[in-house]
C-alpha positions as CSV (number, residue, x, y, z in Angstrom):
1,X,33.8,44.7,26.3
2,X,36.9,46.2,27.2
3,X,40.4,46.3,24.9
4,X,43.3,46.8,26.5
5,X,46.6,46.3,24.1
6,X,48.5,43.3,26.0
7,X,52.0,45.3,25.5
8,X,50.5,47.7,27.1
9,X,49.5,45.3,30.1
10,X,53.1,43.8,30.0
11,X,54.3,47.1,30.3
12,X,52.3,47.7,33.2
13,X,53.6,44.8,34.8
14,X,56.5,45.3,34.8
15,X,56.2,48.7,35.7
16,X,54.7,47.0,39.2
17,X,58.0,44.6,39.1
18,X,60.4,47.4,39.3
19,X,58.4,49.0,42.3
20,X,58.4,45.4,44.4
21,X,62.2,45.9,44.1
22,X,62.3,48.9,46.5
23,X,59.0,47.8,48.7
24,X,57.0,44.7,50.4
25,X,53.8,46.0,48.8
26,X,52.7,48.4,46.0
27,X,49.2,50.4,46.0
28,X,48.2,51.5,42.7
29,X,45.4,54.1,42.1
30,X,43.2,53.2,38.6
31,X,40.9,56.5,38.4
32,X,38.6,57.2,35.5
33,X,34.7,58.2,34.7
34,X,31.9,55.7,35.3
35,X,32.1,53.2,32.0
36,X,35.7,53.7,31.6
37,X,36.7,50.3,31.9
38,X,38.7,50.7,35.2
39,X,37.3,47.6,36.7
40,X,38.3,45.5,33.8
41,X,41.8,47.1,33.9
42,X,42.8,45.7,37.0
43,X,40.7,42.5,36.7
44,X,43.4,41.8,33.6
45,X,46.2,42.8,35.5
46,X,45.3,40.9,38.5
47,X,45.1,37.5,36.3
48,X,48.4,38.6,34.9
49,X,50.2,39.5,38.0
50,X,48.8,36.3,39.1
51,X,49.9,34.4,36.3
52,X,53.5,35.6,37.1
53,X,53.7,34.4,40.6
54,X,52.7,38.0,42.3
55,X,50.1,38.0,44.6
56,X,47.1,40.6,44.0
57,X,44.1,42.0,45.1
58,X,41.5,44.8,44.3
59,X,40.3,47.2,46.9
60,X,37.2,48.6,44.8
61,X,35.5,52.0,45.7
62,X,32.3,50.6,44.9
63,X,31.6,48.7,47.9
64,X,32.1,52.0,49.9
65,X,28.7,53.1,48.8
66,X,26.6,54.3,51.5
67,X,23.0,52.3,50.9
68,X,20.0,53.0,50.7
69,X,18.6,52.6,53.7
70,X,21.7,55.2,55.0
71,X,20.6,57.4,51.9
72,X,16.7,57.2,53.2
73,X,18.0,59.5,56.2
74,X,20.2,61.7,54.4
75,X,18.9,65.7,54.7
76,X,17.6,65.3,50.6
77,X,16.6,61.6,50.4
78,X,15.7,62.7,47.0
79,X,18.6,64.1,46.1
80,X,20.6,61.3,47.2
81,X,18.7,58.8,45.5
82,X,19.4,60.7,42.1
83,X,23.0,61.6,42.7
84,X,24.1,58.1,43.4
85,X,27.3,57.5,42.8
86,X,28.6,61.3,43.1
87,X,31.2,61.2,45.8
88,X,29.0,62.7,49.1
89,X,26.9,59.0,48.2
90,X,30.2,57.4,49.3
91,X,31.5,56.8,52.9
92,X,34.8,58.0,52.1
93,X,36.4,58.5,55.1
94,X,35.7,54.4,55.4
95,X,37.3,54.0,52.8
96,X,40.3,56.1,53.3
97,X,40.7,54.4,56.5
98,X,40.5,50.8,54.9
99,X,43.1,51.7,52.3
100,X,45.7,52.9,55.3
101,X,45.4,49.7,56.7
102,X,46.2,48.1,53.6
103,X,49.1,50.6,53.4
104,X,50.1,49.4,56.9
105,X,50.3,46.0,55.8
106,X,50.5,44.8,59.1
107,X,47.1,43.0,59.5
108,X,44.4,41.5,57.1
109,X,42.3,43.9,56.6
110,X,38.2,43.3,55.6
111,X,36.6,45.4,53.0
112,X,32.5,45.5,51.9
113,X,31.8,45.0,47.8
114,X,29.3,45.9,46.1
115,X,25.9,43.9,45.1
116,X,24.9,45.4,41.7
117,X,21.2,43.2,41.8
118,X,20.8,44.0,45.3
119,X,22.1,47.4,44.6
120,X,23.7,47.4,48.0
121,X,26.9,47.1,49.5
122,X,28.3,43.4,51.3
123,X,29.8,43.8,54.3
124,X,33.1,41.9,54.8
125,X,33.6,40.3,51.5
126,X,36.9,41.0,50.3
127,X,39.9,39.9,52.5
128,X,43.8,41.2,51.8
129,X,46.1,39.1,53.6
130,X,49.6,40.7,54.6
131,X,51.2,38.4,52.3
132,X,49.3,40.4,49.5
133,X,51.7,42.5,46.9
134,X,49.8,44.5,45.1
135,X,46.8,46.0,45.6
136,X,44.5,48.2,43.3
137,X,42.9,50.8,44.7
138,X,39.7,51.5,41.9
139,X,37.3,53.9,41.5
140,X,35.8,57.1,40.4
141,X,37.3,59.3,42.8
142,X,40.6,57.9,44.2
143,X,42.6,61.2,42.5
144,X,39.9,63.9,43.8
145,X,41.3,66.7,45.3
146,X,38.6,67.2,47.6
147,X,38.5,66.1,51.5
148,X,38.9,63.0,52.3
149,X,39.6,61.7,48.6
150,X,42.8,63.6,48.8
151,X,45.0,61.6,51.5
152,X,44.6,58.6,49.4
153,X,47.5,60.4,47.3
154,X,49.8,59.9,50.4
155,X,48.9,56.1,50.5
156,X,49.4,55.1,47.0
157,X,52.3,54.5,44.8
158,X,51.3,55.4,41.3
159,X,47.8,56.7,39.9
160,X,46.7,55.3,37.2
161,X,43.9,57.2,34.8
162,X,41.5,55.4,32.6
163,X,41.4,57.4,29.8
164,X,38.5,56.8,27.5
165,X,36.3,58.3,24.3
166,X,33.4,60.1,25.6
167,X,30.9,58.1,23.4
168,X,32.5,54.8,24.3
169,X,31.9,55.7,28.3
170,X,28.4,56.7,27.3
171,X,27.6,53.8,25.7
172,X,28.4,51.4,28.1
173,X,26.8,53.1,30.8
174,X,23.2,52.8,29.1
175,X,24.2,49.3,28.4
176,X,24.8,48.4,32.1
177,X,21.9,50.9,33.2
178,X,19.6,48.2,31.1
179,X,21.0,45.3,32.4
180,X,21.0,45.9,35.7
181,X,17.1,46.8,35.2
182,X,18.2,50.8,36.8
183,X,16.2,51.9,33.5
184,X,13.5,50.4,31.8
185,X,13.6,51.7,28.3
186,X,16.6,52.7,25.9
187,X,15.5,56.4,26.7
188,X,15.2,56.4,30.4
189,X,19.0,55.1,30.5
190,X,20.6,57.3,27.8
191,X,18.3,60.3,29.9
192,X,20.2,59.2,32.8
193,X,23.2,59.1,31.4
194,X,23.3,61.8,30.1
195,X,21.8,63.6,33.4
196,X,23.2,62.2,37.3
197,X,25.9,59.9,35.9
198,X,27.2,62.6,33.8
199,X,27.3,65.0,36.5
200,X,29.6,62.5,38.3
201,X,31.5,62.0,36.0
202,X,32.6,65.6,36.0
203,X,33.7,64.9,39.4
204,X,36.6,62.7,38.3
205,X,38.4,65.8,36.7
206,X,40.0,67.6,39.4
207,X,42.4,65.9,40.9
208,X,44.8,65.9,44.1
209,X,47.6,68.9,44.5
210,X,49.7,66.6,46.9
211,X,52.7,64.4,47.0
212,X,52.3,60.8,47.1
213,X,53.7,58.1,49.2
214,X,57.8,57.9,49.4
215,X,57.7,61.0,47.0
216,X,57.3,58.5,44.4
217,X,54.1,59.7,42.5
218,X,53.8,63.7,42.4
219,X,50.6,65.0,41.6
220,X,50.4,68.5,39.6
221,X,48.1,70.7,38.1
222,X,45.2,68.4,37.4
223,X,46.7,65.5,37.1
224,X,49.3,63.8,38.7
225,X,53.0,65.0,37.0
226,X,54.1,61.0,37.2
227,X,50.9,59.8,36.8
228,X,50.7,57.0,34.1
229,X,47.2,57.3,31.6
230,X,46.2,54.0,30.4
231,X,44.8,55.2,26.8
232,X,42.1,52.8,25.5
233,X,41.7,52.5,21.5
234,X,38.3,52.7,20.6
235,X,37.1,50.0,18.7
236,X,34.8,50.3,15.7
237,X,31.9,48.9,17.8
238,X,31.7,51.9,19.6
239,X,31.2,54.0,17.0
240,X,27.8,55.3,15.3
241,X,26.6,52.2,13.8
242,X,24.8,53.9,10.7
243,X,28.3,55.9,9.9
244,X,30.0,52.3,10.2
245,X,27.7,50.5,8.2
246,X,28.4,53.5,5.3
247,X,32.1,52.8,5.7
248,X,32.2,49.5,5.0
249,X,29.0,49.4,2.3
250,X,30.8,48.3,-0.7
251,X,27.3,49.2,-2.7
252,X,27.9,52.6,-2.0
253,X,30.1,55.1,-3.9
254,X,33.5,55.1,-2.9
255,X,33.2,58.5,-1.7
256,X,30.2,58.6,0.3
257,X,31.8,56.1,2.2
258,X,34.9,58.1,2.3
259,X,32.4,60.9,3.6
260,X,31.0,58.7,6.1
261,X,34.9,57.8,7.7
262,X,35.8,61.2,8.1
263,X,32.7,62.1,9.5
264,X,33.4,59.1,12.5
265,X,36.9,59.9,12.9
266,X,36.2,63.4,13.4
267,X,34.3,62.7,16.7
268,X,36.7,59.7,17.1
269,X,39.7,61.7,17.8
270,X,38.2,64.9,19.0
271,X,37.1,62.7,21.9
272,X,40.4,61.0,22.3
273,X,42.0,64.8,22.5
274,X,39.9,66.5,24.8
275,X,40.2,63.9,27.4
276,X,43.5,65.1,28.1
277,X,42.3,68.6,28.3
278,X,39.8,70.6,30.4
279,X,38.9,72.3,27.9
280,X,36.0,71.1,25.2
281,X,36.5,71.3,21.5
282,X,34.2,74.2,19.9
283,X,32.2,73.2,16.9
284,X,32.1,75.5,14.2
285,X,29.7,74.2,10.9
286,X,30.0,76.0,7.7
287,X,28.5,76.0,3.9
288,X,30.6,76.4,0.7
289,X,28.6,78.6,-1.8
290,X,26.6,78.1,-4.9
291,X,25.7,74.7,-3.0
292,X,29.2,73.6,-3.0
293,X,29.3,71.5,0.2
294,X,30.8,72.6,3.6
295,X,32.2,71.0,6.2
296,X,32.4,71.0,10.0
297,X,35.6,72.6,12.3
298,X,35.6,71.8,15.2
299,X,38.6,73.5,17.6
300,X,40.2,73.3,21.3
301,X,42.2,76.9,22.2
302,X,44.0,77.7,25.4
303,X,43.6,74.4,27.1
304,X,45.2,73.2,30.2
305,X,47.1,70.7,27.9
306,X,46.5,72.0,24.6
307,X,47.3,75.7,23.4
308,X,45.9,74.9,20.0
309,X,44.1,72.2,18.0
310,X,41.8,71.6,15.1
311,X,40.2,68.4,13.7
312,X,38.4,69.7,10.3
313,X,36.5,68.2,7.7
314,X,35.6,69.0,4.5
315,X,32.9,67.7,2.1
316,X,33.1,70.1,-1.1
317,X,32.5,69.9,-4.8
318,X,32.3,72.1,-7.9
319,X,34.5,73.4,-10.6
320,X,38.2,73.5,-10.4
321,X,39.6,76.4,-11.7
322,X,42.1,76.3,-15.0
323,X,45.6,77.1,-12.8
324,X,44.6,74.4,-10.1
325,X,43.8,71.9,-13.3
326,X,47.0,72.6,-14.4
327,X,49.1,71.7,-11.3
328,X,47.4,68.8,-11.4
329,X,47.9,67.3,-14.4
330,X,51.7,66.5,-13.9
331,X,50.1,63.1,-12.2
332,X,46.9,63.2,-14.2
333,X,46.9,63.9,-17.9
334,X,43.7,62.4,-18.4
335,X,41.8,65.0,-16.7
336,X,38.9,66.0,-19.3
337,X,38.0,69.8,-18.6
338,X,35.1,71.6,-19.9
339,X,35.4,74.2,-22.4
340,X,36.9,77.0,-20.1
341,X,39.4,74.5,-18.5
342,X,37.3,74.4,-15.5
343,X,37.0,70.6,-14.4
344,X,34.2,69.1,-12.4
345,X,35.8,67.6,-9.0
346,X,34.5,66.5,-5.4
347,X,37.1,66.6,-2.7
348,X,36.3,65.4,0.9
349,X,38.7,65.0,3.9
350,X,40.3,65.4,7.3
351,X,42.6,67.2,8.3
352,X,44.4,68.3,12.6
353,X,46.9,69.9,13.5
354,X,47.5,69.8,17.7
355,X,50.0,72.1,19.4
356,X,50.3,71.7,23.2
357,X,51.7,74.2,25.5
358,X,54.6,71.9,27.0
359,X,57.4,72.1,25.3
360,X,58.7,68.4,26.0
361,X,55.0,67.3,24.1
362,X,55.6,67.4,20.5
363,X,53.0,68.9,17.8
364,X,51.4,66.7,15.2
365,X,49.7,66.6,11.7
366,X,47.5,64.6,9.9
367,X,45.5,64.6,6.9
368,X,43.4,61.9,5.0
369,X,41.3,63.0,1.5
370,X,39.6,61.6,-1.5
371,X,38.9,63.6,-4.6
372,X,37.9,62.3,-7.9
373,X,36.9,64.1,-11.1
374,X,33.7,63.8,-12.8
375,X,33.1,63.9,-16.8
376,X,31.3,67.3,-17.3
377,X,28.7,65.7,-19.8
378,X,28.0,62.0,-18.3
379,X,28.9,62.7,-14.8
380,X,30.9,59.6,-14.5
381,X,34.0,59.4,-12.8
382,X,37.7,60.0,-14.8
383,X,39.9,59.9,-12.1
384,X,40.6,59.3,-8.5
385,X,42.8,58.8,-5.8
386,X,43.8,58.7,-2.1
387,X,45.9,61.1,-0.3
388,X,47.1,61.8,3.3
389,X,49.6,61.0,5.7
390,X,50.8,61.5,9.5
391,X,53.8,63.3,11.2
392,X,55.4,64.3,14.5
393,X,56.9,67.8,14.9
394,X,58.9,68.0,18.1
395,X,61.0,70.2,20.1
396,X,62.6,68.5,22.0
397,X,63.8,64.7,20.9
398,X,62.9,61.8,22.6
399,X,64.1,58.8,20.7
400,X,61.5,56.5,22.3
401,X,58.9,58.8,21.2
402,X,59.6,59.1,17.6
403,X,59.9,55.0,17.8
404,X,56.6,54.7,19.2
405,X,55.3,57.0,16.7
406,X,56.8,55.0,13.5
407,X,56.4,51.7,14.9
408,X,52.3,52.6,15.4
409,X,51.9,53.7,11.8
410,X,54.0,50.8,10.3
411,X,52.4,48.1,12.0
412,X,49.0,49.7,10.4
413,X,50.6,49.9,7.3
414,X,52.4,46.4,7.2
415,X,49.4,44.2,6.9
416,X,48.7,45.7,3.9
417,X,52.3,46.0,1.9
418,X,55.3,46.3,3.8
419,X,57.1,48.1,0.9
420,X,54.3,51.0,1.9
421,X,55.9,52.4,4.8
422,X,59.6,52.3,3.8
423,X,58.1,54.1,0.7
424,X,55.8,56.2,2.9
425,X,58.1,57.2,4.9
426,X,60.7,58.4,2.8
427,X,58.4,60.5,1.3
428,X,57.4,62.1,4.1
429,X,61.1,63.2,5.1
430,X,61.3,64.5,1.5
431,X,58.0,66.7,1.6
432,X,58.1,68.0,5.1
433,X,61.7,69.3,4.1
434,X,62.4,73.0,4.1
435,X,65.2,73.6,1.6
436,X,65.8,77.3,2.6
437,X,66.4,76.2,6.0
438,X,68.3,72.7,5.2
439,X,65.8,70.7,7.3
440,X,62.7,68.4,8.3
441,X,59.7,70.0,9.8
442,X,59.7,67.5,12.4
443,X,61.1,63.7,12.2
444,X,58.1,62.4,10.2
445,X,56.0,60.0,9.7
446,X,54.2,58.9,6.4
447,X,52.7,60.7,3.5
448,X,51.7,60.0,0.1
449,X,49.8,61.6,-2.6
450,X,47.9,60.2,-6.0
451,X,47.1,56.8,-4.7
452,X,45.4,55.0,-7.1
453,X,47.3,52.2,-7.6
454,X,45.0,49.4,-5.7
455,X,41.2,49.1,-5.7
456,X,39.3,51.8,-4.5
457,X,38.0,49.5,-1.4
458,X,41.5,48.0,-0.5
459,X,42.9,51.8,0.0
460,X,39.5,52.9,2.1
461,X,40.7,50.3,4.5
462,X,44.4,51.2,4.3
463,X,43.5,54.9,5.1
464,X,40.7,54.0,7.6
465,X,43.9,52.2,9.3
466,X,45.7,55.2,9.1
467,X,43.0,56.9,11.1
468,X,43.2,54.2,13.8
469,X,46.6,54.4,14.4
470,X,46.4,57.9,15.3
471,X,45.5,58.2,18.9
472,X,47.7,55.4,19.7
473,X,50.5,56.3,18.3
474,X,50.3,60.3,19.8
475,X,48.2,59.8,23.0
476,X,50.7,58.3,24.8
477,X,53.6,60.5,23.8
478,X,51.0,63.6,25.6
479,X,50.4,61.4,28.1
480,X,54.2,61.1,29.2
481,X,55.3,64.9,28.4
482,X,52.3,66.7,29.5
483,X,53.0,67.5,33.2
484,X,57.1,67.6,32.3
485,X,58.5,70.6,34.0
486,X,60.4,73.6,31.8
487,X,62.1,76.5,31.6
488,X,61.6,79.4,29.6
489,X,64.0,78.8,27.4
490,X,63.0,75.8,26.6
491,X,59.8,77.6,25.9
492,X,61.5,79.9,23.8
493,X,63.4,77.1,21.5
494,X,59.9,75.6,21.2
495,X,58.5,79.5,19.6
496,X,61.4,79.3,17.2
497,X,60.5,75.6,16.4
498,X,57.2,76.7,15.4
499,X,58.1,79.4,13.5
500,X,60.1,76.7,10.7
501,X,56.2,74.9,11.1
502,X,54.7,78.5,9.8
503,X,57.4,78.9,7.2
504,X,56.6,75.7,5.4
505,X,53.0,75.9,6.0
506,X,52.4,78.9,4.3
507,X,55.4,78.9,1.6
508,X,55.8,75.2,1.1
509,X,52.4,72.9,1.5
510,X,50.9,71.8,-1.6
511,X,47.2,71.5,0.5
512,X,47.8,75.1,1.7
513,X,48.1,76.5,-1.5
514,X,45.8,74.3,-2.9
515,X,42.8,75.3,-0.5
516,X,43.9,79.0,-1.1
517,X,43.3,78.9,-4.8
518,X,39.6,76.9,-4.7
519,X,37.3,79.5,-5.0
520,X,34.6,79.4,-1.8
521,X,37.4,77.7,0.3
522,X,37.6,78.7,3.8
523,X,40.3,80.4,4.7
524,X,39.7,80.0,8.6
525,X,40.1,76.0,8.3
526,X,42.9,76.4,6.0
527,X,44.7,78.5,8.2
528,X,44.1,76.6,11.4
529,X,47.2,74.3,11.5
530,X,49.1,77.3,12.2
531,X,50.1,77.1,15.7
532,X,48.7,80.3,18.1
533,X,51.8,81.6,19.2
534,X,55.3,81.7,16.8
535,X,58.8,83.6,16.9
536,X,61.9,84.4,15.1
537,X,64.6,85.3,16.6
538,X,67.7,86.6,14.2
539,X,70.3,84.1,13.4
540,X,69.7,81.6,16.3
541,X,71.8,78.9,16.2
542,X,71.8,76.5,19.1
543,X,74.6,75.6,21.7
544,X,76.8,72.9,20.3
545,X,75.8,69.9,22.2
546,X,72.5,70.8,23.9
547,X,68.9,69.1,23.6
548,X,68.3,71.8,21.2
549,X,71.3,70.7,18.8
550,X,70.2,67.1,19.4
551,X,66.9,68.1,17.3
552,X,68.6,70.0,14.4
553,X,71.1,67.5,14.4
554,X,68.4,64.5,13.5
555,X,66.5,67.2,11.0
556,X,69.4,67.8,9.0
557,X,70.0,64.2,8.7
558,X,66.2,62.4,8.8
559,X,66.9,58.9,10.8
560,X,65.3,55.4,9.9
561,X,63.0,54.5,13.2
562,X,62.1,51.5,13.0
């Protein structure tokens, strides 16, 4: 099953309405990989379209497949038979020629769909009428750059892009493979899932350089500069059901479950940021010494969208040294030491950073840990608590933006104890601030630190929140500034803005210095959040009353967003 967020469908909507004020008809493009849930997309948005007195219609892709008796006289039959589904297994110039009649809109026009028991397409089943308003155009291809698929992008309004977790897309596609009886066994359909479908799906990434119809939708770069993502949250059911099952084992020590989340969420939101990139994240494991734990990095450098990220976890434990006790026990005065002040600790958490290249995309940080002491003789735990926290570091300011952002993380928050973001959030202004430059990092988000004033379980599930309202609340802000055009002095401002994130990163962050004084840390994954490229330029001050000024302006003076 398929989620899509009903604001996010009433957006869509109304995104439609608008366009019927200027125009008799509207073609929309939904793109995506096999499995990403396009089909179910514009099923929901033809009930509500329908609901709302519009009249619409799909135009699917599907039914455009050339069948198998056509693929029994191809040059490879074999070939064929294997690739199906990869675009030369469609009759795309058919279908190109099908949706400019629809275009037209001057005659009813009858389109094949497609038989998935008979595995064949059906000749003359879908009629649109004239009197038809909106019309989805879906499939696999319907952005591809490639001849024919490309003069679809002069027939359609907007495109629309499924985008969805790699593991989610994977799944579903074994499920239907089994269903549909294409594969016998669990292993034949996860073999060809991984194999033919998978190859087509790499098909889907290179999309049309060309301007659409009435200038309307531009496409650029790889995807379309207008082009409107539809971002999917993965649900929980999509994730590894052992890991889930540890999360939510209340049997289990708090922190192997806490292990367990991070673990998930790592390939959670790795998968959710490199499908806005062309570039895939590199996985780098590592070991802490004296069997100390380790941890897993895994990075994305010199993307098409991304010029920098890092998703890291860390799963250590040992002693902590005497002047790292000390800092500590401001907030905890119970901690029991052994006899060289040494204390016995286990520490495990997540931690990104993600810079992209456009300056109009803003940066963002997040971190989510556990640590608890252990009694050096018994082994039992003395103290514990929750840390963590999420914020938005932009350039440029774009109010919705930051709203969006907030609103995401207090809604997550709110279900719980709505004095937790008000409180949250205040102390995020207050720690991101850096006092020798008389402003925020970036306008914030939430943080907090020494949470241990709930049960263990109730804050696991406030934090595994956390984690869920990350790619929804920073996906879509990529999404809309990605493909934003620039100058380069706008590229400049955004150096200088990341020089302020260096300076508090490496003079002012408690988990910096932190990780820098654990012996056996690793400096690499400490070090990552530091964005790739940084400049200061000698008392820059910006022009009063420019974009630039805008953001200082709110940094000086932190606002309340929602």
């Amino acid at each position: 099953m398929t989620h899509y967020d009903s604001s996010q469908l009433e957006q869509l909507q109304q995104r439609i309405t608008d366009l019927l004020q200027s125009r008799s008809r509207v073609l929309i493009a939904v793109a995506g990989v096999p499995g990403a849930g396009k089909s179910t997309l514009v099923e929901r948005m033809v009930e509500l379209l329908t609901s709302a007195g519009m009249s619409a219609k799909s135009l699917p892709q599907d039914g455009y497949h050339f069948s198998r008796e056509q693929l029994a006289h191809f040059s490879d039959p074999e070939e064929a038979f294997r690739r199906r589904g990869a675009p030369f297994t469609f009759d795309g110039p058919k279908f190109v020629a099908a949706v400019s009649k629809v275009r037209q809109g001057t005659e009813s026009v009858w389109a094949p769909s497609f038989d998935h028991a008979k595995k064949d397409p059906v000749e003359n089943d879908i009629c649109i009428d004239p009197q038809v308003q909106v019309v989805f155009v879906e499939g696999n291809y319907v952005g591809l750059k490639d001849e024919p698929w490309c003069q679809l992008a002069s027939l359609v309004d907007e495109l629309w892009v499924v985008s969805t977790a790699p593991e989610t897309v994977r799944e579903r596609i074994v499920a239907r493979h089994l269903a549909a009886g294409i594969a016998k066994t669990l292993e034949d359909a996860q073999e060809r899932a991984d194999g033919s479908d998978w190859e087509n799906a790499r098909s889907h990434h290179s999309l049309a350089p060309v301007q659409a119809h009435n200038g309307h939708v531009r496409y650029k770069e790889r995807r379309p500069r207008w082009a409107l993502d539809v971002y999917q949250k993965p649900k929980e059911n999509t994730l590894p059901k052992i890991m889930a099952s540890k999360v939510h084992d209340t049997s289990l020590p708090v922190r192997d479950r806490m292990e367990a989340l991070v673990r998930l969420k790592q390939k959670q939101i790795t998968s959710g940021i490199a499908a806005l990139d062309s570039v895939e994240f590199h996985t780098d494991a590592w070991v802490r010494g004296n069997n100390g734990g380790g941890g897993e990095s895994m990075v994305l450098q010199n993307g098409t969208t991304f010029e920098k990220g890092g998703v890291n976890i860390s799963i250590v434990h040992g002693k902590l040294p005497p002047q790292a006790v000390q800092r500590m026990r401001a907030d905890h005065r119970n901690l029991k030491g052994a006899a060289d002040g040494s204390v016995d600790f286990f520490a495990c958490g997540l931690s990104l950073v993600i810079h992209p290249h456009n300056p109009h995309a803003p940066t963002t940080h997040a971190n989510y840990r556990y640590f608890e002491t252990t009694d050096p003789e018994s082994g039992e735990v003395m103290t514990w608590w929750f840390g963590g926290g999420c914020d938005l570091t932009p350039s440029y300011l774009y109010e919705e933006d930051a709203k969006h952002f907030h609103q995401t993380h207090k809604d997550a928050l709110d279900k719980y104890d709505t004095d937790l973001y008000p409180k949250w959030k205040k102390w995020c202004d207050e720690y991101f601030y850096i006092k020798h430059r008389n402003e925020t990092r970036g306008v914030g988000g939430i943080f907090f630190d020494d949470f241990d004033e709930k049960p263990a379980d109730e804050i696991l599930h406030i934090v595994e929140d956390c984690f869920d309202a990350f790619l929804p609340s920073y996906v879509p802000l990529v999404e809309k500034r990605m493909h934003q055009e620039f100058t380069e002095e706008q590229k400049k401002w955004q150096q200088i803005r990341r020089g302020r994130y260096v300076e508090f990163n490496l003079v002012l962050d408690r988990g910096t210095q932190f990780g820098l004084q654990t012996p056996g840390s690793r400096v690499e994954s400490i070090l990552m959040s530091l964005p790739a490229t940084a400049s200061w330029v000698y008392d820059h001050h910006p022009e009063e009353g420019s974009e630039e000024a805008k953001l200082v302006k709110v940094l000086q003076n932190p606002v309340d967003w929602c």
